[in-house]
NUTI-705790 format. One record per residue (C-alpha): x, y, z negated; residue in three letters; residue number from 1. Coordinates in nm, 3 decimals, m for minus. Last residue first. Example, Ala and Ser with C-alpha at 12.3 -4.5 7.8 and 13.67 -1.06 7.14 Angstrom:
2
u	v	w	rest	nr
1.367	m0.106	m0.714	SER	2
1.230	m0.450	m0.780	ALA	1
This chain:
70
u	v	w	rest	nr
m0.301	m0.723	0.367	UNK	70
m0.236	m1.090	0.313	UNK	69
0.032	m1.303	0.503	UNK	68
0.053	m1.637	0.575	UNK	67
0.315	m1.860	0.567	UNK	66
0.086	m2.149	0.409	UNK	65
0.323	m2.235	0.110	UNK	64
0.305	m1.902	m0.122	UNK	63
m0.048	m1.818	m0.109	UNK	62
m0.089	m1.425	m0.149	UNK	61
0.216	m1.370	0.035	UNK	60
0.211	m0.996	0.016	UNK	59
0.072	m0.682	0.239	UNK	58
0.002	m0.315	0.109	UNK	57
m0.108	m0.068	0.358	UNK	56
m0.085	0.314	0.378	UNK	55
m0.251	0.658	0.563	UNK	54
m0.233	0.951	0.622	UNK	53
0.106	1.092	0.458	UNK	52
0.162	1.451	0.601	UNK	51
0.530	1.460	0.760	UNK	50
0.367	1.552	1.120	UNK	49
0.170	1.245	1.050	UNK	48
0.276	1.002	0.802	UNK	47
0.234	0.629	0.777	UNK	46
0.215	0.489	0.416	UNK	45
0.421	0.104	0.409	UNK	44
0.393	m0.152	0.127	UNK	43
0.590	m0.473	0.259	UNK	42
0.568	m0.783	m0.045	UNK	41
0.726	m1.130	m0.096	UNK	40
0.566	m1.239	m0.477	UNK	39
0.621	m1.207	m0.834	UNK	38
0.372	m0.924	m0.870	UNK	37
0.150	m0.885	m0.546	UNK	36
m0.153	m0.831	m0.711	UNK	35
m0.018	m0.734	m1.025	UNK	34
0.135	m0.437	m0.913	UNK	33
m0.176	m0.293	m0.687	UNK	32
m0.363	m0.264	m1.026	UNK	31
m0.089	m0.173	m1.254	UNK	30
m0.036	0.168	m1.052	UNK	29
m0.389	0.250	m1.187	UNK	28
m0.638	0.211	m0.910	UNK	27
m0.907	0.538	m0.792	UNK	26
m1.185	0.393	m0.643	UNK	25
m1.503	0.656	m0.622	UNK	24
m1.255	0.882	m0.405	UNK	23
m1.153	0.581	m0.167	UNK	22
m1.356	0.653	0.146	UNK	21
m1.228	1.025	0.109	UNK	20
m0.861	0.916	0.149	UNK	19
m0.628	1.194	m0.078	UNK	18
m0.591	0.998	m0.379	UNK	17
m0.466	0.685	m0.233	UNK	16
m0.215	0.875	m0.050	UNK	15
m0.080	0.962	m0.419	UNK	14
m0.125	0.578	m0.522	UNK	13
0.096	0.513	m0.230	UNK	12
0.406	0.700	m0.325	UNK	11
0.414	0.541	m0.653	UNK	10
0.383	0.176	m0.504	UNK	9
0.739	0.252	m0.337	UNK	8
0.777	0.289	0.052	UNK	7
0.842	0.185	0.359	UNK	6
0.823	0.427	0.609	UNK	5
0.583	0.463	0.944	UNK	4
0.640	0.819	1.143	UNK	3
0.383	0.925	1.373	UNK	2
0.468	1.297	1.540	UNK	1
C-alpha cells in the first residue's frame, strides 16, 4: 500500500539517508531550511507498506510568478 503524508524537515533528512543516489550528499537540516525559509512550502515522503521511500520538497522560490519549485 502507497501512502503520501506531509511531513516535517526532520522526517525527511532520515529518508534522505536511506536513498543510495544520495549517500555522497548528506544535508544538515539547515540546508533544506534555508532554501525555503520565509517562504510557502509542501515537504511530503511517500511510504510503502509504512516504509518511507521516497520525499519531495517544493516552495515558491520566486514569490510573484505563481510558480512552484521542487
Amino acid at each position: 500500500m502507497i501512502e503520501i503524508k506531509e511531513v516535517n524537515i526532520e522526517e525527511v533528512l532520515k529518508v534522505h539517508k536511506n536513498i543510495p543516489e544520495f549517500y555522497d550528499v548528506i544535508p544538515e537540516k539547515e540546508y533544506f531550511e534555508n532554501r525555503y525559509k520565509g517562504r510557502e512550502k509542501l515537504i511530503i515522503v511517500a511510504y510503502y507498506d509504512g516504509i518511507p521511500v521516497g520525499y519531495i520538497i517544493g516552495y515558491d522560490k520566486f514569490h510573484d510568478d505563481e510558480s512552484f519549485y521542487c
